[in-house]
Every structure is written in C-alpha cells, then in structure tokens.
TORTORLO-14427 format. One record per residue: x, y, z of N, C-alpha, C, O, CB in turn. Coordinates in steps of 0.1 Angstrom, whole numbers, plus 2048, in hexadecimal, padded with zeros to 3 digits. Glycine has a CB too. Example, Ala and Ser with C-alpha at 12.3 -4.5 7.8 and 13.67 -1.06 7.14 Angstrom:
# residues 2
8847C784E87B7D384E8847DF84E88E7DF8558717D385A/8807EA8478897F584788180084F88680B85088D7FA839/
***
This chain:
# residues 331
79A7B17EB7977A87F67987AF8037A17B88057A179C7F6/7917AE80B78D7B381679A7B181F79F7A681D7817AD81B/7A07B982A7A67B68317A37AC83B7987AA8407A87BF834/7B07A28407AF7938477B579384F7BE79C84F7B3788842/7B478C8597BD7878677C17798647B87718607B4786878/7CE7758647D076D85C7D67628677DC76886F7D9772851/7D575586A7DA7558757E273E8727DD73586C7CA75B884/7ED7408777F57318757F47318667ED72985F7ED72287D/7FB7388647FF73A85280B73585080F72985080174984A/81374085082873A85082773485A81C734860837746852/83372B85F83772386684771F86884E71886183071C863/84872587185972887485E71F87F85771D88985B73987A/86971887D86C70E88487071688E87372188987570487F/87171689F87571E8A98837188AB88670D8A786C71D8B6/88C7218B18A071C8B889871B8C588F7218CA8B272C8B9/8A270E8C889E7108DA8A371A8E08AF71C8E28A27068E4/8967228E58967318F08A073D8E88A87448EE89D72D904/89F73D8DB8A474B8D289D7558D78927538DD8A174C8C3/8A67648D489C76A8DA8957738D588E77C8D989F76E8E4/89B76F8C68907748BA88B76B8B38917608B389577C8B1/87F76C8AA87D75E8A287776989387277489486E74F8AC/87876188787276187E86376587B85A75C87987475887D/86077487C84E77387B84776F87383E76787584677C87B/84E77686284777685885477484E85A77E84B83E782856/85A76884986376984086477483685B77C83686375F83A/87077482B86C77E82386977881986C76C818875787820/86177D80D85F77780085077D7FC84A78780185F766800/84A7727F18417747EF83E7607F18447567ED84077E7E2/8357627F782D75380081E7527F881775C7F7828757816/81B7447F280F7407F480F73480281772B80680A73A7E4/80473B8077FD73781D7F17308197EB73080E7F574982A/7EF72A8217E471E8207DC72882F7E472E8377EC707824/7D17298327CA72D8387C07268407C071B83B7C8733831/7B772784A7A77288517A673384F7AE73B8537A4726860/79673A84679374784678474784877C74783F79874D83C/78274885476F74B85777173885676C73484C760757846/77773085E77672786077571B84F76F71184C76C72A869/77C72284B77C71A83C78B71C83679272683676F72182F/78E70E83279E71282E79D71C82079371D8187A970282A/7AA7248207AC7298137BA7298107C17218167A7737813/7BD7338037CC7398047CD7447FD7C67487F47D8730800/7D77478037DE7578027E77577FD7ED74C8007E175F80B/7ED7617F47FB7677EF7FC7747F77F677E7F67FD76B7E0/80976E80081277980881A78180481B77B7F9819776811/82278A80482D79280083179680F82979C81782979E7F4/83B79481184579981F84F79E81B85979781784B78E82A/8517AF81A85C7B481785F7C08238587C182D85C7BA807/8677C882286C7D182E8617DD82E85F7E283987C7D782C/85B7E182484B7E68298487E58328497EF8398427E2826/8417DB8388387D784183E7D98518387D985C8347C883E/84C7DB84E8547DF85D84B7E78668457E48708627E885C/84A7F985E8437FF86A8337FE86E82E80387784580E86A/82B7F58648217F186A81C7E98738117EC87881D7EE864/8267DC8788297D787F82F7DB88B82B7D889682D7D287B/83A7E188883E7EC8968367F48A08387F68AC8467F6892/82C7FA8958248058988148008A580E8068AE81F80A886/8147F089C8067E989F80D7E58AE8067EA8B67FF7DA893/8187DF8B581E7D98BC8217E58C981F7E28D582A7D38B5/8247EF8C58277FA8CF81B8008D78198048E282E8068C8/8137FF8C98028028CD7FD7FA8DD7FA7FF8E87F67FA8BE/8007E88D67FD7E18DC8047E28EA7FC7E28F37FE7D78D6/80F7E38ED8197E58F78127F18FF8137F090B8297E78F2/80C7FC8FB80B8069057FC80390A7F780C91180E8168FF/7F47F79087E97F990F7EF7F091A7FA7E99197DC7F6908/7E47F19267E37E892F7E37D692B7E97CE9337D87ED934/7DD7D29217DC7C59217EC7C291C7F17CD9197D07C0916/7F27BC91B8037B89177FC7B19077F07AE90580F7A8926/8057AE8FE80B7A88F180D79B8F281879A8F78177AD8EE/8087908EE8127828ED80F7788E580777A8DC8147798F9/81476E8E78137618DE80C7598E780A75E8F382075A8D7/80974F8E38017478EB8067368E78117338E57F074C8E9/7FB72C8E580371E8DE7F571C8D77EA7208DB80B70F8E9/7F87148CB7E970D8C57E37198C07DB7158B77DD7048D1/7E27278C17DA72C8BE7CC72B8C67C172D8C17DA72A8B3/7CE7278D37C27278DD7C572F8E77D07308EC7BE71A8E2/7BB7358EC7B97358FD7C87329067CE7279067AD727900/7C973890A7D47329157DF73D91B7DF74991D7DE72590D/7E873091E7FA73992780074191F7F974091580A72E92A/80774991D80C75391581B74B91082074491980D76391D/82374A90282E74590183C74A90084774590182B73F8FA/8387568FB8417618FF83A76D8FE82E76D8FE84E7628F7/8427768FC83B7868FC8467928F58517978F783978B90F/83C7938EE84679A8E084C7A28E58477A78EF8407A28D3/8597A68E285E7B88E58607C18D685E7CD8D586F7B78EE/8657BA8CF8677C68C18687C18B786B7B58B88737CF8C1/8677C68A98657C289C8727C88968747D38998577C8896/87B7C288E8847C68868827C08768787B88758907C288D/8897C28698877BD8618997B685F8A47BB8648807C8857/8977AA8568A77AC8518A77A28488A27978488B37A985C/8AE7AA8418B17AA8308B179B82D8B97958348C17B182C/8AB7948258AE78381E8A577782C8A276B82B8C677E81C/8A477E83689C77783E89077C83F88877483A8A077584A/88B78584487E78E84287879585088079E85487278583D/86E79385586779D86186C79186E86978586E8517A085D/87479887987779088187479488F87B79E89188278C87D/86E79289886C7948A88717908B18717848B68637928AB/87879F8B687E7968C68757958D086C79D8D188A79F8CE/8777898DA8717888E18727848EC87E7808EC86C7858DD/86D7818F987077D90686B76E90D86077091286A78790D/86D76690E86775890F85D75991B86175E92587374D912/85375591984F75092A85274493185473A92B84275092D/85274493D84F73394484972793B84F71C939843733950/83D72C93583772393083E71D92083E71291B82972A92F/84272491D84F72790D85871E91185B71390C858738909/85E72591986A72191D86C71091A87570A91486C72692D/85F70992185C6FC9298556F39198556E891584D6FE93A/8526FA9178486F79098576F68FB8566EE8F2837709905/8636FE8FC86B7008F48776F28F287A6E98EB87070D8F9/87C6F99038846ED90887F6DF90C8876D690F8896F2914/8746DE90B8716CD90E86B6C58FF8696B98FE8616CC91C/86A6D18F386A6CF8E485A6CB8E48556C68DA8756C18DE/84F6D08F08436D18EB8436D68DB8416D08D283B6DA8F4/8466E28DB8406EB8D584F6EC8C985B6EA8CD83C6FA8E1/84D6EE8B98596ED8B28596F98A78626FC89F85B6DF8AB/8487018A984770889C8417158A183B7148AC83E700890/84272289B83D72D89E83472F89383872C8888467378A1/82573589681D73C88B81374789180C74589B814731882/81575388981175C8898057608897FE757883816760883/7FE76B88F7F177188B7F477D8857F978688B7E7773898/7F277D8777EF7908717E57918697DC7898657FB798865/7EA7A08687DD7A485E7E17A18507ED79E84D7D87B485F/7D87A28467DD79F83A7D57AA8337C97AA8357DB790836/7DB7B382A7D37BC8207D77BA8107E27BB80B7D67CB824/7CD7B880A7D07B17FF7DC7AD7FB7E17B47F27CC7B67F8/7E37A38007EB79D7FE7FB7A180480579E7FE7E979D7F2/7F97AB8138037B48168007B08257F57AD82A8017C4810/80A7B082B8097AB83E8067BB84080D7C483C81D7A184A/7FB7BC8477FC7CA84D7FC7D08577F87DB85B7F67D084A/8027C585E7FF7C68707F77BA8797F37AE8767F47D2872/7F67C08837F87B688E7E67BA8917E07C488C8077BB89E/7E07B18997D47AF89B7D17B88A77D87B48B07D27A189D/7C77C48AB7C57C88B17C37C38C27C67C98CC7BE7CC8AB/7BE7B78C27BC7AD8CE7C27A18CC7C479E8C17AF7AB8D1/7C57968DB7C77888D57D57868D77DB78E8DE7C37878C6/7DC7798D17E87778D27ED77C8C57E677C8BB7EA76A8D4/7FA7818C48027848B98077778AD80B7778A280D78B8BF/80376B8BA80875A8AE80C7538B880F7578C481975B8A0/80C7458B580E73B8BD81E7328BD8277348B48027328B9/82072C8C582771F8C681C7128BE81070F8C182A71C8D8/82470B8B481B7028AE8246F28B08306F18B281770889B/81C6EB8AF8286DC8B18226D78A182B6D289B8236CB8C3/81A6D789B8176D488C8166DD88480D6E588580E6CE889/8216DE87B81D6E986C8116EB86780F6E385D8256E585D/8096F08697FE6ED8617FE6F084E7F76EA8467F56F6868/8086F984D80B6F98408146F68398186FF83280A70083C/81A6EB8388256E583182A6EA8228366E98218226D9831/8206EF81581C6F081181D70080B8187048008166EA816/82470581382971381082F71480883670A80982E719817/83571C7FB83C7217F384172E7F48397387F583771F7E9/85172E7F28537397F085373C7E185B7357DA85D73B7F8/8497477D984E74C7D18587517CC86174D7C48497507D1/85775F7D586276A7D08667727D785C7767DD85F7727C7/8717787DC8737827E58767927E487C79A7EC87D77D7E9/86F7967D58737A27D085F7A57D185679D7D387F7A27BD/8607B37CF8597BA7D18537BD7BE85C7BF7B58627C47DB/8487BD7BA8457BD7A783E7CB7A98337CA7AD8377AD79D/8437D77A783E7E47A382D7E179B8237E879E84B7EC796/82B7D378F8247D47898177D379180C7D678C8267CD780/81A7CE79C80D7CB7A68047D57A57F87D37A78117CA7B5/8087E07A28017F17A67F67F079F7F77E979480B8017A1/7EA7F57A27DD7F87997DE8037907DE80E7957D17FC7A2/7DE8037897E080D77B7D08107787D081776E7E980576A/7C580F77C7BB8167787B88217797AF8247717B481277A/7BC82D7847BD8387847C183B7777B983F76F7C383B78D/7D083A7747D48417687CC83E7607C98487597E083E763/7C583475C7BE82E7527B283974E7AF83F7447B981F757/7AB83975F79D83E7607A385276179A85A763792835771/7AE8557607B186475D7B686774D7BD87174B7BD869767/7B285C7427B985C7387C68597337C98567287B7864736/7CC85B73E7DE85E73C7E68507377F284F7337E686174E/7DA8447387E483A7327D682F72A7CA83372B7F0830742/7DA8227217D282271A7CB8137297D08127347D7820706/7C380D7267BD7FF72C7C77F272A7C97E97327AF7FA722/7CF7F471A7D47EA7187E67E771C7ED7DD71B7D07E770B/7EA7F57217F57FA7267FE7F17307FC7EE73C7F180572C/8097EC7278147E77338147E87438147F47408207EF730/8137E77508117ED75C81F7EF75B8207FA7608097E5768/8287EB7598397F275F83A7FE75584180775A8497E575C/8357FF74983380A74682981974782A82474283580773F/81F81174F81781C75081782975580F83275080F81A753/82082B75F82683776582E84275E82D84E75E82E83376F/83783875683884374B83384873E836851737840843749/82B83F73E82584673381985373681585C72F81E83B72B/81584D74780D85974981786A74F81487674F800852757/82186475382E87475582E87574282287774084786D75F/83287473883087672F82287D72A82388872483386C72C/81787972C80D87F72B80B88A73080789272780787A72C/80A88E73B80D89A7438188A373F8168AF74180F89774F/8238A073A82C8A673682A8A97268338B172383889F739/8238A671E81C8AB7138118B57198108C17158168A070C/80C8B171F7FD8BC7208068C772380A8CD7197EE8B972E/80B8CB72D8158D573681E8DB7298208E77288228CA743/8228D47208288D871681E8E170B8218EC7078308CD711/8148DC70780C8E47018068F27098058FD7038008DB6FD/8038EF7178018FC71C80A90971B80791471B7FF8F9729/81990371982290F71A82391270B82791C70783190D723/81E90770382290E6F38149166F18159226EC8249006E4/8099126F380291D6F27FE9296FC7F79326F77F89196F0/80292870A80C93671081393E70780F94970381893371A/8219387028289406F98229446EB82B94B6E583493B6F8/8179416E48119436D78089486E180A93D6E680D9366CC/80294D6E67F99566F08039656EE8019706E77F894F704/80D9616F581896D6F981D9746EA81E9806EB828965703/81F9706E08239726D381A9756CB81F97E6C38289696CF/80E9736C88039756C18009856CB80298E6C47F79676C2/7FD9876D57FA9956DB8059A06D88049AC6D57F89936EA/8109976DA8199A56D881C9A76C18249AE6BB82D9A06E5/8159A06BF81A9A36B380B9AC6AD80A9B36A38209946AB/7FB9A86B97F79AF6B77F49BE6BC7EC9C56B67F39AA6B7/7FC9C26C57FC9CB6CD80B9D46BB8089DF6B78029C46E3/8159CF6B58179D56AC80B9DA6A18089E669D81F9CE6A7/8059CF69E7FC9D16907F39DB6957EF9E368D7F49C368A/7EC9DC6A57E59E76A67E79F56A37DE9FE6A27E29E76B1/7F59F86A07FBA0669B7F4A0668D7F2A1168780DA0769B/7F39FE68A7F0A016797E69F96717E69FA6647FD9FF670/7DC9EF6797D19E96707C99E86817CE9E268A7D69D8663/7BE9EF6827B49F068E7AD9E568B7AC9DE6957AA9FE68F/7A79DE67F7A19D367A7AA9C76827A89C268D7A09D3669/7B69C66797BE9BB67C7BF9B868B7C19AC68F7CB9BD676/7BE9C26947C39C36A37B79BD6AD7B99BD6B97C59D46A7/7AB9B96A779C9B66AC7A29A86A67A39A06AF78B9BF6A5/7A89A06967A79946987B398F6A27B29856A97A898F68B/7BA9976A37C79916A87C198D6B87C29816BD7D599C6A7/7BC9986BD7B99976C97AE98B6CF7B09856DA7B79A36CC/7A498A6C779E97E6C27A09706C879B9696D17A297E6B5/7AC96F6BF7B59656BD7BC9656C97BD95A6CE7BC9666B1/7C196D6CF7C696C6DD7BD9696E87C19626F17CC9786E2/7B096D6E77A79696EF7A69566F17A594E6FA79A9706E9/7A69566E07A19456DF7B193F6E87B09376F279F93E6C6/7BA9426E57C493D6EB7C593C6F97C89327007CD9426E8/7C19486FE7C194870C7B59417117B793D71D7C0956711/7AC93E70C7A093570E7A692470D7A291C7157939396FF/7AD9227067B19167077BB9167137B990F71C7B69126FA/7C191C7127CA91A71D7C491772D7C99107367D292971C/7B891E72D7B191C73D7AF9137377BA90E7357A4925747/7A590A7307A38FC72D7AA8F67327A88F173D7A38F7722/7B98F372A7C38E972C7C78E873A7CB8DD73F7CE8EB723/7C78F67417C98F97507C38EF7597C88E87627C4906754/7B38F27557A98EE75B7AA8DD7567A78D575F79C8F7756/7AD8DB74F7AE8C774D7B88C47547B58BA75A7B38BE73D/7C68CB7587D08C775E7CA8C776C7C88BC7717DC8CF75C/7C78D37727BF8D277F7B88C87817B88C278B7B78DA780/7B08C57777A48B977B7AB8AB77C7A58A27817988B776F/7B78A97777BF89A76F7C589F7807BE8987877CD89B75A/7CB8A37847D08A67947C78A17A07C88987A87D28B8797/7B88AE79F7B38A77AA7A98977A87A48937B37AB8B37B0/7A889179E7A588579E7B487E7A27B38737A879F882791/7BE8827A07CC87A7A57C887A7B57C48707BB7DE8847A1/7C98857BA7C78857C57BF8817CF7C387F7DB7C688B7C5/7AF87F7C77A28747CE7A78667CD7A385E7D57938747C5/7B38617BF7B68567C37C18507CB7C38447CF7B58527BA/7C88597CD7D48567D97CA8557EA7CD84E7F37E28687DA/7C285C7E97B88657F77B38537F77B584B8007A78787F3/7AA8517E77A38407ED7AA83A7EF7A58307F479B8367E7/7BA8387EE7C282B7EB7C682C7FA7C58218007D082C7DF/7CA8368027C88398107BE83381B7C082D8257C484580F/7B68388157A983381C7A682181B7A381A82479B83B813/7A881C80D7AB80F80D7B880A8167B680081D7AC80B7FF/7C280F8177D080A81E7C980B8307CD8038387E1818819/7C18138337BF81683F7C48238437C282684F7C380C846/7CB82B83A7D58338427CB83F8477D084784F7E4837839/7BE8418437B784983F7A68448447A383A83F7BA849831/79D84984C79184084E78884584778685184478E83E85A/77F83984477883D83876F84583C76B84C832772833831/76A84884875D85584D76686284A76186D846758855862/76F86084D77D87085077D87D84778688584679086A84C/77087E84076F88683777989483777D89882C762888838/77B8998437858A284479689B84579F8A38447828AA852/7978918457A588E8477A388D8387AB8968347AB881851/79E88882E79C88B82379F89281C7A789281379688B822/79889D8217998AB8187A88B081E7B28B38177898B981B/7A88B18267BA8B582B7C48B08297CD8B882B7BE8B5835/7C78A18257D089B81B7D08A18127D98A980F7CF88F817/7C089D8067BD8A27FF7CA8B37F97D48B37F17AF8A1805/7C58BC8007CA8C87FD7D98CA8017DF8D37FD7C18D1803/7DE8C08097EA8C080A7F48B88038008B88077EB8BF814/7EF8AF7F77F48AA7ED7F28B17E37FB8B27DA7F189F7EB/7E68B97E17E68C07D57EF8D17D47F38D77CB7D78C07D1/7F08D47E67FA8DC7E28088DE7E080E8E77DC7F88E37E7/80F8CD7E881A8CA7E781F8BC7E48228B67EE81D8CD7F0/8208B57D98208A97D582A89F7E182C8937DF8268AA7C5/82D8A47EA8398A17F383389F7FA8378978028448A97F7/8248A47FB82089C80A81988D80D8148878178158A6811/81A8897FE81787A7FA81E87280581986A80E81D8767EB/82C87680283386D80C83286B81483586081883C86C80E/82D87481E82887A83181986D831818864839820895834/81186F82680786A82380985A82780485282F80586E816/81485881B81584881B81C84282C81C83683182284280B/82184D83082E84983882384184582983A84E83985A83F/81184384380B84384D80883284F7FF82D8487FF84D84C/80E82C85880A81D8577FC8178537F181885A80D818862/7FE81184A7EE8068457EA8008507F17F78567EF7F8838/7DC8058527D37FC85C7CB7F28547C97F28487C9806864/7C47E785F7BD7DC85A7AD7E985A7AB7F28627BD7C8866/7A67E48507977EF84F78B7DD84A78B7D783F79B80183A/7857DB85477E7D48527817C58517817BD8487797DA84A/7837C785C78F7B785A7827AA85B7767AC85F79F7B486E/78779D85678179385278C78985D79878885C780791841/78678386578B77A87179376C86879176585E77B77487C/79C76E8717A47628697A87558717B37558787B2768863/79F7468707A673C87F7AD73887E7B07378727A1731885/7B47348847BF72B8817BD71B8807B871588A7C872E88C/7C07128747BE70586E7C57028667CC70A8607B5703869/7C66F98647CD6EF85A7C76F284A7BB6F38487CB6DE85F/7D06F283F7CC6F88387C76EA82D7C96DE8307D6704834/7C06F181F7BB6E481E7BD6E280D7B56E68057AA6E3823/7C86DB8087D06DD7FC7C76E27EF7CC6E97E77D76D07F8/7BB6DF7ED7B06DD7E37A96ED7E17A26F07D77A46D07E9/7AD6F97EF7A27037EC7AA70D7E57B670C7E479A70A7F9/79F7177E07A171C7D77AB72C7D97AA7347E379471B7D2/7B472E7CE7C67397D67BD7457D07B57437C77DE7387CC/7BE7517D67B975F7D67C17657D07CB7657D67B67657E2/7C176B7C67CE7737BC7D47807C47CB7867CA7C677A7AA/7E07857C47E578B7CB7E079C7C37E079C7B67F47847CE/7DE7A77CA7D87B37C87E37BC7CF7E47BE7DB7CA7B37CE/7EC7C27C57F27CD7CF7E87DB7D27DE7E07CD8017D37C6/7EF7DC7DA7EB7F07DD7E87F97D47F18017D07F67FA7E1/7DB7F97D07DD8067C67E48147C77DF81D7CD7D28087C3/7EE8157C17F48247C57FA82D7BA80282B7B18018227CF/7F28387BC7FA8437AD80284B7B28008567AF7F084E7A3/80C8497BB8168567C08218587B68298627B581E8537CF/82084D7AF82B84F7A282685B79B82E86479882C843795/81A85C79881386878E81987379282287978D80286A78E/81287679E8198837A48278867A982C8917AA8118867AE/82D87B7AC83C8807AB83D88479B84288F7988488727B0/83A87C79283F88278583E89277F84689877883987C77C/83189578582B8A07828368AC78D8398B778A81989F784/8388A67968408B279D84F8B379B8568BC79F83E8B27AD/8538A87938608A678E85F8B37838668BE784864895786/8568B077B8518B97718528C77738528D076A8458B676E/8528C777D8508D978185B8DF77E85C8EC78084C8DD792/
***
C-alpha cells in the first residue's frame, strides 16, 4: 500500500491547557479514515520506533521559516498551539509537548474544543512521520471515530516479509515466518560447513598426493585430478555463497528504498550502501538507523469515518537484516 497522510484518525481527549498531550497512543489501532475523499480503515501499530521519525520530521519543520502547528477542524485558520518536541513513554505511547496559543487557550478553557487529532504519515501500516506542509493536527469538538480498537500493544516479529529468503532458496514457501530466520542461519551454516569440509579433503587428498608422487607417477596425475575437481567445487560453492549475499544485499538496498530511507533515482547511494553492507554486515544498522520517509504519498482528508468500508490488511516492513546478522555471527 502506497504511503498516506492520514489525518483525524486517533482521537485524544485534551487536559485543560496540558502542556503535553497524547499524539499517537501506543498499541496496535484499527482507524476509521477520509482517504482521497472516501472513508476507509487502517491498522496502525504505535510503538517506540516511530520516535526518531517524528523527531526528525518536526526539527526539519522547526528550522524553516514557515513555523509547525495545529490548527482546529482540520481547516484553514488560527493556529491552536505549536508543537515543541516529541517524546515516547512506555504504556502510553508517542506524546508532544506543546505551547498553547491565544486561540487554544480560549477554545480549551471555554470547552469549545474537547479532542485532539492528528495529521501523519502512514507506511504500510507504520506512522512514519509528520507531513511535509500544513498543520501537524487539530483541536476537534466531535470524535469522529468512536469506533477505534485497541488491538495490541506488542510489536509480532511475524509481520516481516520472508520472500527474500524464500526467493534465495534458504527457506521453503510453506515455512513458519517466526521460524524462518533460522532456518535460513542454518542453511548458510551448512553451506559454509561443506565449504571447509571440502577445503580440508582438498588439503588431504594433495598432501597424500604429493606422498604417492615419490612412488607411483600414474597415481599422482589421478590424485591431482581429483584435487582439481575439488578445488573446482569449492569456487562453485564460493561463488553461490557470494551470489546468496549479494541478492541479500539488493534486498535490504529495496527494502530501503521502499522505507524511504534511500531514493529511488539514487543509483549511487545504492551502490554505496550496497558495498558497505556487503563489506561489513554492521553497517546495516547505520543503514536502518536512517529515518523512513513518506515516498509517494496519497492525500489523506480529514472525515468522519463510515462503519461499512472496507479494513486494509496490515503489511510490515520487509526486512532481512536477520540473515546477515546471522551470517556474520557465523564468522
């Protein structure tokens, strides 16, 4: 699913004139939606992830000339406060301090206004930030989604796309997803293991032919032979490990490029991840560390949602960094 701007989804009751409020509870949320002017719904997940993407989008926002804010209704208008910083905390979820304005203030204390809702981005099923332009979320006086559920507040590993492993051999189609990681470190740790047994039946077969050459010249042509064929397999098996790597690597590089962290023209930022994962499995993490951008965002209005439309199945991140941590555990 295409990246979304998601906008009067959650709905957080406001304290009069707190000076933090509730952005994005924690859990996992099915949201009632306006998307391209048509209701929908979404499954959310809000866990401490999404902190420095949010931080990151907000600071952005703060250093241009135009200022950051909320507004009311999700229209046009007075500003209602004006963000200052993003924190996370534990059993409550993504929370923003903030500064009231005049208009807040008056709209708070006189009980216009009773509810806060947000504008983000949404990537398959993941808040990924704050909207390049616009208000960050409104003051609302009607919930528009009553209707919200909290699922769950844990985070399911199984979310992960296992078709890499799949489409590199290493695991079968019909494969467990909580098990698929290890069965593909297992697999790699077999291949790796045949390379060094036929290294050492390489290493033993020569030197036992390098004896027999003292005393059968015939025998010393099969033996050597036979070391050839060995050593021939051995670049093979080399050569499949290499190749089972840099396909790992094209799919961490697209999973990148899908997260945003990566643009999809960037053909050189590509190849330079690229070679810097395959020469140090450690630089995955520098990789991931790079906050997910929205890539092709789909406008999201804000409306009342409409109980009857149809819920969008939730899609984690595809990510193989498990593979390659395994493989460098392996080392």
């Amino acid at each position: 699913m295409a990246n979304e701007i998601i906008s009067a989804s959650f709905q957080t009751e406001v304290e009069a004139l707190a000076e933090s409020i509730v952005y994005l509870p924690e859990g996992e949320h099915e949201i009632h939606a306006t998307v391209n002017g048509k209701p929908a719904k979404r499954k959310v997940k809000v866990d401490e992830s999404i902190l420095a993407s949010f931080t990151n989008d907000l600071q952005a926002r703060q250093s241009r000339n135009v200022r950051p804010f909320a507004g009311f209704d999700h229209k046009a208008g007075p500003a209602s406060f004006i963000p200052k910083e993003f924190r996370y905390e534990t059993g409550v979820g993504l929370v923003l301090d903030i500064e009231w304005t005049q208009a807040g203030k008056s709209a708070i204390e006189g009980k216009d206004y009773s509810y806060f809702s947000p504008n983000f981005l949404l990537a398959n099923g993941t808040p990924a930030g704050l909207p390049t332009h616009g208000e960050i979320g409104s003051l609302v006086n009607e919930p528009a989604f009553e209707a919200m559920e909290k699922i769950a507040a844990s985070y399911n590993e199984t979310n992960m796309d296992i078709k890499p492993l799949i489409d590199l051999g290493l695991v079968a189609e019909d494969v467990d997803p909580e098990k698929a990681m290890e069965i593909a470190k297992l697999e790699i740790e077999a291949m790796k293991s045949k390379i060094a047994e036929i290294e050492a039946g390489y290493m033993t077969k020569e030197a036992d032919a390098v004896q027999a050459a003292a005393n059968h010249a015939t025998e010393l042509e099969t033996v050597v032979a036979s070391r050839d064929a060995l050593a021939s397999e051995v670049e093979t098996l080399k050569a499949s490990l290499a190749e089972i790597e840099d396909k790992a690597a094209d799919s961490v590089i697209e999973e990148a490029v899908k997260a945003g962290r990566i643009a999809p023209q960037d053909d050189k930022a590509k190849s330079f991840w690229k070679a810097q994962i395959k020469a140090d499995k450690s630089n995955l993490e520098i990789l991931n560390a790079i906050p997910a951008k929205p890539v092709n965002g789909e406008t999201v209005l804000a409306g009342k949602a409409d109980e009857g439309t149809k819920q969008t199945e939730l899609k984690g991140l595809a990510l193989v960094e498990a593979s390659f941590k395994a493989q460098n555990q392996s080392h």
